[in-house]
GUTOR-239478 format. One record per atom (N, C-alpha, C, O): residue number from 1; x, y, z. Coordinates in steps of 0.1 Angstrom, whole numbers, m for minus. Layout:
REM GUTOR-239478
ATOM pos     u     v     w
ATOM NUM     X     Y     Z
...
REM end
This chain:
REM GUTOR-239478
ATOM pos     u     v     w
ATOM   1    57  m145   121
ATOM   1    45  m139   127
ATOM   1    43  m125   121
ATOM   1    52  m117   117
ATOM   2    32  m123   122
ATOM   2    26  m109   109
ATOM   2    31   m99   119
ATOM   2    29  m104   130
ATOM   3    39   m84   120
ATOM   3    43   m74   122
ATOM   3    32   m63   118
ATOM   3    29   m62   106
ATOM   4    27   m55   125
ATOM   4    19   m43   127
ATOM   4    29   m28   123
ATOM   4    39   m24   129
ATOM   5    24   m25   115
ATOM   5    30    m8   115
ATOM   5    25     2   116
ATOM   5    13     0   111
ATOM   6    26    14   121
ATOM   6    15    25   126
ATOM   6    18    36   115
ATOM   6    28    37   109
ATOM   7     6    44   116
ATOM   7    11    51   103
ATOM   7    20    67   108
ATOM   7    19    74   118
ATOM   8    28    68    99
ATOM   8    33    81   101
ATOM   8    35    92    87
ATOM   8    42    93    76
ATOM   9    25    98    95
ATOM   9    20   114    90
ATOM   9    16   126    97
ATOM   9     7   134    94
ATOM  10    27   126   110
ATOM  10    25   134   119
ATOM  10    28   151   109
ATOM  10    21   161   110
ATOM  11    41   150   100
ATOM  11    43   160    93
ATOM  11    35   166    86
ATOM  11    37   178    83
ATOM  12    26   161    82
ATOM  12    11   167    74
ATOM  12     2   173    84
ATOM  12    m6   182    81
ATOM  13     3   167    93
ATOM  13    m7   173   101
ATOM  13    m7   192   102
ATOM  13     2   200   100
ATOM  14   m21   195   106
ATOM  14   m17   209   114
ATOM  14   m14   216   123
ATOM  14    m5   210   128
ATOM  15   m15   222   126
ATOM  15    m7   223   141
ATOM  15   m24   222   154
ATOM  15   m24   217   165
ATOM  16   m29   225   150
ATOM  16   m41   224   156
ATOM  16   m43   204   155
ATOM  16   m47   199   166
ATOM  17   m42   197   148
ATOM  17   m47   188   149
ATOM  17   m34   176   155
ATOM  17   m36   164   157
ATOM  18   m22   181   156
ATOM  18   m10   173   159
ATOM  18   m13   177   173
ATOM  18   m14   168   181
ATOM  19   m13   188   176
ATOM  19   m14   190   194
ATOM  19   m27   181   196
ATOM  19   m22   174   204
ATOM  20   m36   178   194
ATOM  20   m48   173   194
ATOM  20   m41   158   194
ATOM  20   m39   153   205
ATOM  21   m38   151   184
ATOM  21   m30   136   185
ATOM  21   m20   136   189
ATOM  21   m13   129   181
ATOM  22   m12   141   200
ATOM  22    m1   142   209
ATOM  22    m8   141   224
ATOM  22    m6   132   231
ATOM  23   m15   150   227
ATOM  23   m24   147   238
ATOM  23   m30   135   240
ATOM  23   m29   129   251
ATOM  24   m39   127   225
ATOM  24   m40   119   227
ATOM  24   m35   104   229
ATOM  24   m41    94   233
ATOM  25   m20   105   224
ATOM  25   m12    98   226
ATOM  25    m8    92   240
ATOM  25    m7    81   245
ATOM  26    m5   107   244
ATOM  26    m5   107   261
ATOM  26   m10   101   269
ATOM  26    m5    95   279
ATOM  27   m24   103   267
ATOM  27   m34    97   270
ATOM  27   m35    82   271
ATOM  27   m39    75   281
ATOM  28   m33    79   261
ATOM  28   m32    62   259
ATOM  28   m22    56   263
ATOM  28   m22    45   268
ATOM  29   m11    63   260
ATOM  29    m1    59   270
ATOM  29     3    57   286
ATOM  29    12    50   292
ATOM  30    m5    64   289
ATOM  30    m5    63   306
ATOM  30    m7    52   312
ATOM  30   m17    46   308
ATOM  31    m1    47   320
ATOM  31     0    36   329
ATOM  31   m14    30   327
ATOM  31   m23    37   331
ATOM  32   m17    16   320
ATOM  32   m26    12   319
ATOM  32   m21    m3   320
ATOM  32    m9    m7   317
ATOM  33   m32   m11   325
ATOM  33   m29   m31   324
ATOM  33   m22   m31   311
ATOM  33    m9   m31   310
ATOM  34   m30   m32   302
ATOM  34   m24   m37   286
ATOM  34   m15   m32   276
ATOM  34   m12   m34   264
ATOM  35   m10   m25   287
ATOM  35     5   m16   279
ATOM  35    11    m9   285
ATOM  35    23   m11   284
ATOM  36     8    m1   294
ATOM  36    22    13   298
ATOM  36    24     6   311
ATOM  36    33    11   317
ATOM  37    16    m7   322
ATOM  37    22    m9   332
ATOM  37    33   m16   334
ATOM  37    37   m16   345
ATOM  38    40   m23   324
ATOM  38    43   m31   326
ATOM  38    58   m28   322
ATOM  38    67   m36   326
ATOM  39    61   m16   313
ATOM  39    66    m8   305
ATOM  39    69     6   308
ATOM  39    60    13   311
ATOM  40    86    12   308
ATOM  40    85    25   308
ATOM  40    88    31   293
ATOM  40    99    31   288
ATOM  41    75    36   288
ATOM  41    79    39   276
ATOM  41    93    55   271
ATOM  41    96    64   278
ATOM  42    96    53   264
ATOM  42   110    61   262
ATOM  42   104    74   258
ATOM  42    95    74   249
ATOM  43   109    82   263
ATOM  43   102    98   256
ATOM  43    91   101   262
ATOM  43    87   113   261
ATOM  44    83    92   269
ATOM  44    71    99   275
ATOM  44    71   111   285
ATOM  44    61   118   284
ATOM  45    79   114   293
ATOM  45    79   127   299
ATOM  45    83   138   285
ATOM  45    76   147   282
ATOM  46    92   135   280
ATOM  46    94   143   269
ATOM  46    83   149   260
ATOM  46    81   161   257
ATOM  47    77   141   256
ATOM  47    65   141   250
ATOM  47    55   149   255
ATOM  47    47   154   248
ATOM  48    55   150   268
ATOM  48    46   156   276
ATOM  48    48   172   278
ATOM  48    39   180   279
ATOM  49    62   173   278
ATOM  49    66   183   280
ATOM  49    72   191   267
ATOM  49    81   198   268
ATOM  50    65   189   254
ATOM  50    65   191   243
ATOM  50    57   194   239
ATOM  50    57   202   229
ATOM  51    43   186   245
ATOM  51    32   192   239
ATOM  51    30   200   246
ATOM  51    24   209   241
ATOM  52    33   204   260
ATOM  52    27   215   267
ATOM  52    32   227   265
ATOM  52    28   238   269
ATOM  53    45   225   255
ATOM  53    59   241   256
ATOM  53    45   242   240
ATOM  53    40   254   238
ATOM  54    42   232   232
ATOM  54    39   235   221
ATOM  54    21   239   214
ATOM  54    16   242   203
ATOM  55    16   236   227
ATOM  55     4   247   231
ATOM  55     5   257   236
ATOM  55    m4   265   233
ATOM  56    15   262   244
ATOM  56    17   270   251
ATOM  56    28   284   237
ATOM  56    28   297   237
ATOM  57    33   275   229
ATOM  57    40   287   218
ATOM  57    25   283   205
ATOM  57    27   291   195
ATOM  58    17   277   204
ATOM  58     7   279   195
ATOM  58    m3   296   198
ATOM  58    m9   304   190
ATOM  59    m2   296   210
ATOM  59    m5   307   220
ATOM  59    m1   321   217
ATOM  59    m8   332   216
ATOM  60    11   318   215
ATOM  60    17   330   216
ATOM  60    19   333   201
ATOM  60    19   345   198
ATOM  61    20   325   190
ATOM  61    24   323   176
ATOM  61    11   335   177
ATOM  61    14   347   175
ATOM  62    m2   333   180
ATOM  62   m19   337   173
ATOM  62   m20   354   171
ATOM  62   m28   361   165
ATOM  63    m7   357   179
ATOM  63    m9   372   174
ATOM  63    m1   377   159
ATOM  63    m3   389   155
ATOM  64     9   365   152
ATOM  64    17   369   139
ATOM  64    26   372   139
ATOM  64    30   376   129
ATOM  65    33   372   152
ATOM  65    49   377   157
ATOM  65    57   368   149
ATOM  65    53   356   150
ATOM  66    70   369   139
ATOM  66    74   361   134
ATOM  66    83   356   143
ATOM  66    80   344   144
ATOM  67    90   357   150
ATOM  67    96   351   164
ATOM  67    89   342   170
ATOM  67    93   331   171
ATOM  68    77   348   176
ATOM  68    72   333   183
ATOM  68    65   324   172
ATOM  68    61   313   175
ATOM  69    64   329   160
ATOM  69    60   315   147
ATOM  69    72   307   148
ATOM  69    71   295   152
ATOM  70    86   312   143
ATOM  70    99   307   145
ATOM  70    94   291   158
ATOM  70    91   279   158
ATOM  71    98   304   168
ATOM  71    96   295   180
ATOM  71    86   280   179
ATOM  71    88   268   182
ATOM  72    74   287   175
ATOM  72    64   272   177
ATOM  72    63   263   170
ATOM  72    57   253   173
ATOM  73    72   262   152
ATOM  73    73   258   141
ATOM  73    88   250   148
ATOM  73    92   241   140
ATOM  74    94   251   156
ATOM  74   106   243   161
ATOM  74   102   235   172
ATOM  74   109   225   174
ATOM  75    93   238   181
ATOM  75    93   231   188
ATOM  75    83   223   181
ATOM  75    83   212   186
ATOM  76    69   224   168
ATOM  76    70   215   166
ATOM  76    75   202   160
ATOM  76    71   190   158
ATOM  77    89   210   158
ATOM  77   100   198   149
ATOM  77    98   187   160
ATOM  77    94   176   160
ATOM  78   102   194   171
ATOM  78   111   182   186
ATOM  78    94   175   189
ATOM  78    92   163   191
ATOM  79    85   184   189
ATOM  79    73   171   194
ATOM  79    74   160   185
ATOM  79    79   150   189
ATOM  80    71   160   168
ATOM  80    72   152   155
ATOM  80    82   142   162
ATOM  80    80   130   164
ATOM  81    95   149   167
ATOM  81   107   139   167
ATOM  81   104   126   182
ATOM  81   108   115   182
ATOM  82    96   133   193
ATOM  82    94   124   201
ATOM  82    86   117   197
ATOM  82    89   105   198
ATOM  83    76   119   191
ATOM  83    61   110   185
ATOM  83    68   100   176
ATOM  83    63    88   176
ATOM  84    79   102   169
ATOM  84    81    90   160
ATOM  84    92    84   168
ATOM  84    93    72   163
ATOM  85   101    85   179
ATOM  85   111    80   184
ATOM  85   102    68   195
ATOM  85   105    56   198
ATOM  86    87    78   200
ATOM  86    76    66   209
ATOM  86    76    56   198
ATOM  86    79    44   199
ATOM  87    71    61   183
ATOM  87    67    49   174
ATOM  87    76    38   168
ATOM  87    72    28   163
ATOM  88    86    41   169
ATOM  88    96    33   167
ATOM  88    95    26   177
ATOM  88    92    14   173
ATOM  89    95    27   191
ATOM  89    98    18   201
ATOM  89    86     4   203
ATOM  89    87    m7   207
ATOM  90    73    15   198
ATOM  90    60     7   203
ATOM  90    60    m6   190
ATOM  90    55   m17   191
ATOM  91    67     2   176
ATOM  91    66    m6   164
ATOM  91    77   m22   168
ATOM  91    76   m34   164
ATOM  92    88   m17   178
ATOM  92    99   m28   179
ATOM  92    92   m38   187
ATOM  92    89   m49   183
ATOM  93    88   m32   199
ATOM  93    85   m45   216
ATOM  93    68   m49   208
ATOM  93    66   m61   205
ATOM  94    62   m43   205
ATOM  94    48   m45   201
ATOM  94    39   m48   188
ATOM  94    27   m47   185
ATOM  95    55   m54   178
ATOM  95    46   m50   164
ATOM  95    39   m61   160
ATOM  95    34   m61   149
ATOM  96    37   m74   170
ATOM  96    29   m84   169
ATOM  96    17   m79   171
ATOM  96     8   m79   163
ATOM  97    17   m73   183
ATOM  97     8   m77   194
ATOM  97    m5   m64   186
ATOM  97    m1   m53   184
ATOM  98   m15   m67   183
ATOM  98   m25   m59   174
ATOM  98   m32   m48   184
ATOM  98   m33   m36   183
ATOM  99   m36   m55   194
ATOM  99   m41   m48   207
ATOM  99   m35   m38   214
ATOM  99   m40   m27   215
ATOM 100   m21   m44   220
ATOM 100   m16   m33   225
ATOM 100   m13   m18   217
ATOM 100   m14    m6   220
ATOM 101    m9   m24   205
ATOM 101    m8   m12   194
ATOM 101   m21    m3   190
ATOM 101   m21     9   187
ATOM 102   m31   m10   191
ATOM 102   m45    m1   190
ATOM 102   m46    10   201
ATOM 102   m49    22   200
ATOM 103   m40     2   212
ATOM 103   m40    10   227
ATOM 103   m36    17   231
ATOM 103   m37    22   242
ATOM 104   m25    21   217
ATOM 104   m12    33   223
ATOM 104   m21    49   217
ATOM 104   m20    59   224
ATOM 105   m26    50   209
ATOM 105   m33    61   206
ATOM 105   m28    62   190
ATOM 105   m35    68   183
ATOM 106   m18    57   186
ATOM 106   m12    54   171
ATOM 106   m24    52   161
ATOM 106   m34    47   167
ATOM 107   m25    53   150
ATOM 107   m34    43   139
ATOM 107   m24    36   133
ATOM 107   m13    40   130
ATOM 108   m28    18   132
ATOM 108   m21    17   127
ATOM 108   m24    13   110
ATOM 108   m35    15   105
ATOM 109   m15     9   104
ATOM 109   m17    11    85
ATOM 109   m22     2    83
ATOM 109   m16    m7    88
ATOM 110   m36    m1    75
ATOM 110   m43    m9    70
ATOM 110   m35   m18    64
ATOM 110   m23   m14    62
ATOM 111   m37   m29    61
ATOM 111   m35   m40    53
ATOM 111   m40   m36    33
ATOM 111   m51   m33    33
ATOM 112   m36   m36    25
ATOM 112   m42   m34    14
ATOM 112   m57   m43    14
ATOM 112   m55   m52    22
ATOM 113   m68   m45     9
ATOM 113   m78   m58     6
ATOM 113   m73   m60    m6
ATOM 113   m70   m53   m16
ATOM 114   m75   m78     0
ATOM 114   m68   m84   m14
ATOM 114   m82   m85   m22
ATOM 114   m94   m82   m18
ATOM 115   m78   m90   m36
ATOM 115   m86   m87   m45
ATOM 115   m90  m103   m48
ATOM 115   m81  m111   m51
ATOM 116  m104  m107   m48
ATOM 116  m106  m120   m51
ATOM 116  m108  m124   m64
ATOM 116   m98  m124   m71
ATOM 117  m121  m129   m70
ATOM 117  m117  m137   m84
ATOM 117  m123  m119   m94
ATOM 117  m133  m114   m92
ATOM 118  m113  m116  m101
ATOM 118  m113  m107  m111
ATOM 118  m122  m107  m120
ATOM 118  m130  m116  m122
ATOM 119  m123   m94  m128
ATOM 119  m137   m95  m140
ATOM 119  m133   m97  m153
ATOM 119  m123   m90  m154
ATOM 120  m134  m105  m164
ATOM 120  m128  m107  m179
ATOM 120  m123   m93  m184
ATOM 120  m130   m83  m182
ATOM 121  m110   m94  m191
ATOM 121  m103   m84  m194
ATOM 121  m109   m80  m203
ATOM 121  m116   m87  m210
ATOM 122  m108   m68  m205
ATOM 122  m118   m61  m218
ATOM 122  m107   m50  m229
ATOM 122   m99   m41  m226
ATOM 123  m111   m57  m243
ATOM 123  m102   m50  m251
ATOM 123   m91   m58  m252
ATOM 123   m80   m54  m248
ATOM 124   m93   m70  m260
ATOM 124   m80   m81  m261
ATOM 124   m80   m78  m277
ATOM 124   m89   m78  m285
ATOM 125   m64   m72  m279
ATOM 125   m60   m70  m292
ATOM 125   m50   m79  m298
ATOM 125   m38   m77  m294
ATOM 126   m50   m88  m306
ATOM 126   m38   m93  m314
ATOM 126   m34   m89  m324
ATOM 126   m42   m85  m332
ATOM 127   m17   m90  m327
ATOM 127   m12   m89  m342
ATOM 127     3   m97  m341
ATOM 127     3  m106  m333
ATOM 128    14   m95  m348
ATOM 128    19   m98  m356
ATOM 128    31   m91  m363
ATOM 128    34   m92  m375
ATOM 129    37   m84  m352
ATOM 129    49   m72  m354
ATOM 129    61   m81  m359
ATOM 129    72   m75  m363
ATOM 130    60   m95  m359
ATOM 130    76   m96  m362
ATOM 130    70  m112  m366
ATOM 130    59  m117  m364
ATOM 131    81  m119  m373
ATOM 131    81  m132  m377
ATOM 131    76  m144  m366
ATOM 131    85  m143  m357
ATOM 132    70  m151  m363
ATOM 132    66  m161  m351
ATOM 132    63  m154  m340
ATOM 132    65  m160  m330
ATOM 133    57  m142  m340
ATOM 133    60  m134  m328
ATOM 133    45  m131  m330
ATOM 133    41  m126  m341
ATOM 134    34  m133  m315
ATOM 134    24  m120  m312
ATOM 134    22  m112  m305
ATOM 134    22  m115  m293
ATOM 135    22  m104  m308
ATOM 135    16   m95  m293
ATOM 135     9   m94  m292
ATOM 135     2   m90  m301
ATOM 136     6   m99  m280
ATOM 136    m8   m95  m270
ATOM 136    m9   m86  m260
ATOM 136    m2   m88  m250
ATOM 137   m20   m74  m260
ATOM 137   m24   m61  m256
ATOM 137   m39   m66  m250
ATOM 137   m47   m74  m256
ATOM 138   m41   m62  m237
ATOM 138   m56   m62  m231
ATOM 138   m53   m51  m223
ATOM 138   m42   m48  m218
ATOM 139   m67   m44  m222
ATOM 139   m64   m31  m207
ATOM 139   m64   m37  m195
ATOM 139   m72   m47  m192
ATOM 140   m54   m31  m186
ATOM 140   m53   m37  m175
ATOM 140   m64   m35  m167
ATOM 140   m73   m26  m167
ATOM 141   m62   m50  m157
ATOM 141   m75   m47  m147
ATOM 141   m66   m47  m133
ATOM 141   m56   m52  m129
ATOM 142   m77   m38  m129
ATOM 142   m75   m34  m111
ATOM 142   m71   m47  m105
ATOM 142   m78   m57  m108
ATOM 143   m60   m49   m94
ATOM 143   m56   m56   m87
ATOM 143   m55   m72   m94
ATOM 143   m58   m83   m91
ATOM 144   m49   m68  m102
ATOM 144   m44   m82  m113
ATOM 144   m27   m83  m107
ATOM 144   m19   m75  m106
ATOM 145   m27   m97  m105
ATOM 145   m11   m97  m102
ATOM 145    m6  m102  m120
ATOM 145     4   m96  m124
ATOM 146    m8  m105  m124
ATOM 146    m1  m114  m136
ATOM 146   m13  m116  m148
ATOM 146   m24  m118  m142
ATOM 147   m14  m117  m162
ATOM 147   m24  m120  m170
ATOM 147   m15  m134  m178
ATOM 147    m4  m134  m181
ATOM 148   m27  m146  m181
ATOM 148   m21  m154  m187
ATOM 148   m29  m157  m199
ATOM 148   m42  m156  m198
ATOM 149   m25  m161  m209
ATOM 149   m28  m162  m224
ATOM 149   m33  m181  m223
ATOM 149   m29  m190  m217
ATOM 150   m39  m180  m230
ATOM 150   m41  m194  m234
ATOM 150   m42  m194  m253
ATOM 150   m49  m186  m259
ATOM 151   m35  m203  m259
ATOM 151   m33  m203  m271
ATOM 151   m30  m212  m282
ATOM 151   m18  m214  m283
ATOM 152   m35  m216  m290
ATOM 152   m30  m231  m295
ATOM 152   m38  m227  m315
ATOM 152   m45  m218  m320
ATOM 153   m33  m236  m319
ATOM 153   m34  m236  m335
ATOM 153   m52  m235  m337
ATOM 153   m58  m242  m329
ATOM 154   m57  m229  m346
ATOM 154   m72  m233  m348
ATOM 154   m76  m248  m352
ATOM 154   m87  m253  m350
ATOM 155   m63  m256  m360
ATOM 155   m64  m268  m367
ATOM 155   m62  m280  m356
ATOM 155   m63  m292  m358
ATOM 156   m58  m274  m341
ATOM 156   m54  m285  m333
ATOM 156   m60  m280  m318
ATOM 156   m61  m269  m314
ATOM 157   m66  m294  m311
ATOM 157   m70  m289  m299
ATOM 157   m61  m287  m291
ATOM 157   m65  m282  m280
ATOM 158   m48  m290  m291
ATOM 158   m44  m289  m276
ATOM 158   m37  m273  m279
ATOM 158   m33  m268  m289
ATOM 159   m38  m268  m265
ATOM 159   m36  m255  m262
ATOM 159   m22  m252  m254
ATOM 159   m18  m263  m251
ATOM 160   m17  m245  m252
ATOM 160    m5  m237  m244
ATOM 160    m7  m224  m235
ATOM 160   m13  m215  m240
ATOM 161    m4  m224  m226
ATOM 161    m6  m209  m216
ATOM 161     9  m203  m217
ATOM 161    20  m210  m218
ATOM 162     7  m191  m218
ATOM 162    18  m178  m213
ATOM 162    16  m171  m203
ATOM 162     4  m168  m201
ATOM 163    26  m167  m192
ATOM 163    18  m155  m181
ATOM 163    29  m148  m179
ATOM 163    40  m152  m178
ATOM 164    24  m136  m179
ATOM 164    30  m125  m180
ATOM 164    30  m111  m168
ATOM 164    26  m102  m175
ATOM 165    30  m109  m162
ATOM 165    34   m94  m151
ATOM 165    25   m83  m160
ATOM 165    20   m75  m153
ATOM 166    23   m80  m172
ATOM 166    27   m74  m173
ATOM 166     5   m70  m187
ATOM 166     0   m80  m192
ATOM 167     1   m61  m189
ATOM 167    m7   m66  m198
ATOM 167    m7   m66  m214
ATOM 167   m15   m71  m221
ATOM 168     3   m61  m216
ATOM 168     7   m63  m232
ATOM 168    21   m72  m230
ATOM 168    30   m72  m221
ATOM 169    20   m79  m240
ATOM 169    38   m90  m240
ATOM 169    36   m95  m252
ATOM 169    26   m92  m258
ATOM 170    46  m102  m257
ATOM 170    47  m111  m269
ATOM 170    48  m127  m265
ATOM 170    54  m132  m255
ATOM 171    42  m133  m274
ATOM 171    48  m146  m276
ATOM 171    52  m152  m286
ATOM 171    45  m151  m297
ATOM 172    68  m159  m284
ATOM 172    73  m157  m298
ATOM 172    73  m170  m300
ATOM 172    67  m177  m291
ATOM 173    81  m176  m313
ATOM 173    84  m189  m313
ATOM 173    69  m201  m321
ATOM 173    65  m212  m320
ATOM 174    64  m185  m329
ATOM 174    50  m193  m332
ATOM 174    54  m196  m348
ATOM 174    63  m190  m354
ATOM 175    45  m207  m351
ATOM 175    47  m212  m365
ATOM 175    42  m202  m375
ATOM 175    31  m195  m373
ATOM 176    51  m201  m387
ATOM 176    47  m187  m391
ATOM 176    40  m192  m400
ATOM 176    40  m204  m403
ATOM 177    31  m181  m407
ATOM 177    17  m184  m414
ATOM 177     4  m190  m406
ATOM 177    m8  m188  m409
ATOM 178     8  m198  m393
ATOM 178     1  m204  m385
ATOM 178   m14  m195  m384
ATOM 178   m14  m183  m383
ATOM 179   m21  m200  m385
ATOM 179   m35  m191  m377
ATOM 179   m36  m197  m365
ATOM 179   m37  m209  m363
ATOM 180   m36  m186  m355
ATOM 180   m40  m189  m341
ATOM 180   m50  m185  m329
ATOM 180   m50  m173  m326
ATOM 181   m56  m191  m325
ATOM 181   m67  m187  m315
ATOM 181   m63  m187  m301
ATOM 181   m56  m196  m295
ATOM 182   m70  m172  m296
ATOM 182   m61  m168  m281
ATOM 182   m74  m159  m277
ATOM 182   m80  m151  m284
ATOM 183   m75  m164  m260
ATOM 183   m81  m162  m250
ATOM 183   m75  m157  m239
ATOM 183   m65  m163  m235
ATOM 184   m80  m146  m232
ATOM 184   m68  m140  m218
ATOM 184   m78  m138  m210
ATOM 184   m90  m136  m212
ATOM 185   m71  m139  m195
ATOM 185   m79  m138  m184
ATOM 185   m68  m133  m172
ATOM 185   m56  m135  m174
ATOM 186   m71  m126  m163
ATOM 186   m65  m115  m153
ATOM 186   m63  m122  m144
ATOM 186   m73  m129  m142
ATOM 187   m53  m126  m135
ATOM 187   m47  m134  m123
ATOM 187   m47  m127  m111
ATOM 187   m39  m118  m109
ATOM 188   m55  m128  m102
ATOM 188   m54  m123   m90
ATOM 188   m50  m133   m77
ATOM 188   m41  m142   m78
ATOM 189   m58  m131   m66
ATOM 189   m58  m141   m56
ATOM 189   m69  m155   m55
ATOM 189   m71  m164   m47
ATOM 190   m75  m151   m66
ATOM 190   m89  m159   m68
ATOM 190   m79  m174   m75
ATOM 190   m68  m173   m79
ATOM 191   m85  m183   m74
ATOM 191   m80  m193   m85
ATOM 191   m89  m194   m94
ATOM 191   m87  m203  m102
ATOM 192   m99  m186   m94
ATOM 192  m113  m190  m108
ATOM 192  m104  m177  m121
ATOM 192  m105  m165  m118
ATOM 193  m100  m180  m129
ATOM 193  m100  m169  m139
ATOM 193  m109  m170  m150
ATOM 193  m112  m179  m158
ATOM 194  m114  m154  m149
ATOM 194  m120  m154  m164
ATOM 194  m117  m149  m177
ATOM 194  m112  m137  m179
ATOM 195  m119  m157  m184
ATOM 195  m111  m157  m199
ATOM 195  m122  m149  m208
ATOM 195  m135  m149  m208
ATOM 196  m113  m141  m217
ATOM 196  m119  m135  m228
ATOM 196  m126  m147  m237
ATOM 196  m125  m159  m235
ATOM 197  m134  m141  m247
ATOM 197  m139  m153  m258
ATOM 197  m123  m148  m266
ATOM 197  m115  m139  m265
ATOM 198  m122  m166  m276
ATOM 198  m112  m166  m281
ATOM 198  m109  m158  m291
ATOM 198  m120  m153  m292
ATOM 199  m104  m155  m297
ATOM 199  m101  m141  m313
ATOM 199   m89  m156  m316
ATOM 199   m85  m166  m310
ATOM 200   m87  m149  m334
ATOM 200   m79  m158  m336
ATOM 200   m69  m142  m347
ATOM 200   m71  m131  m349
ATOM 201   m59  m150  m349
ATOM 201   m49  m142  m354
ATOM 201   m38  m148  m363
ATOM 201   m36  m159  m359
ATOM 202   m30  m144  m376
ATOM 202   m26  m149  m383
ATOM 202    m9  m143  m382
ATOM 202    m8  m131  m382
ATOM 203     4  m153  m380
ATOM 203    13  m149  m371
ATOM 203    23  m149  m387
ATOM 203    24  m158  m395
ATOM 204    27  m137  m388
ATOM 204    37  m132  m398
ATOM 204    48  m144  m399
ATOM 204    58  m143  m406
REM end
C-alpha cells in the first residue's frame, strides 16, 4: 500500500512564516471526526505551548536585544523539534490514509509526474574508438529512464537492440570493417519509442 510523506522544511522557513504554520497546524489538529478525535496526538500541548513562548520571544527579539534574539532563535529550535516529532507520528499511524494527512495542516510531498511517450533524441553521434567497438553519444532527454540502440549490418536485415542507463555507451563485439546502421530512441514510461533516422557508421 502506497505510503504518504509530508514535507519537511520547517528549517527554511522564517520566523514570521513558521509561527504562521505552527498555529496552523494546531489548528488542524484539534479534536476533529477525521483525525484528532479518535487520537491523542503526541506533542500537541507542547506544541502549543511553543508557539505561544515563540510569539511571545518574536516580541521581544523586535527591539535587537541580542539576548532576547538568543532567546527566540532557541525556542525556535524546540518548536522545529515538536513540528517534526507530530510529523513523524502522523507519517507512522497515517501514512496511507491521504485524507487524514491533508487534514493535519502538513503539506504533503508531491509524487514526481511520470513522463509519458518521450520526443526523438537529438544529436545521435557515431564512431569507432577501438576495434569492434562503437560508441554511441545522443543528448540526453528529460525524464528518460534508459536509451536503447537498434543496430544491424547495412548488407543484412535483421537488427539487434542494446539499452543502456546511460546516453553515451559502447557496443562492442562488432565485425570489424563492418559498416553499420544505427537508430536510437529515449525509454521512458511510454511503451511507444521514438527512434532517430538511421546514420550508418564504419566499425575499426
Amino acid at each position: 500500500m502506497k505510503k504518504f510523506k509530508l514535507i519537511l522544511n520547517f528549517m527554511y522557513f522564517s520566523n514570521i512564516k513558521l509561527l504562521d504554520k505552527a498555529k496552523h497546524i494546531l489548528a488542524s489538529l484539534s479534536p476533529r471526526p477525521e483525525l484528532a478525535a479518535s487520537i491523542e496526538v503526541p506533542y500537541y500541548d507542547d506544541l502549543q505551548n511553543a508557539t505561544t513562548a515563540f510569539e511571545e520571544a518574536m516580541e521581544k527579539a523586535k527591539n535587537g536585544d541580542r539576548i532576547e534574539i538568543a532567546k527566540r532563535n532557541e525556542i525556535r529550535v524546540n518548536l522545529i523539534d515538536y513540528l517534526l516529532e507530530i510529523k513523524a507520528f502522523l507519517e507512522s499511524k497515517y501514512g496511507n490514509d491521504y485524507v487524514a494527512l491533508m487534514s493535519s495542516g502538513y503539506d504533503i510531498r508531491k509524487e514526481p509526474t511520470p513522463y509519458g511517450e518521450l520526443p526523438i533524441p537529438t544529436n545521435l553521434q557515431l564512431s569507432s574508438p577501438q576495434e569492434g567497438c562503437i560508441l554511441v553519444n545522443i543528448s540526453a532527454v528529460k525524464g528518460a529512464k534508459s536509451y536503447v540502440c537498434e543496430y544491424g549490418l547495412t548488407n543484412e536485415t535483421t537488427t539487434q537492440f542494446a539499452v543502456n542507463s546511460k546516453s553515451t555507451f559502447k557496443i562492442a563485439g562488432l565485425l570489424t570493417a563492418g559498416i553499420y546502421r544505427m537508430r536510437a530512441a529515449a525509454v521512458g514510461t511510454s511503451a511507444t519509442h521514438n527512434f532517430t533516422q538511421f546514420k550508418t557508421v564504419v566499425v575499426s
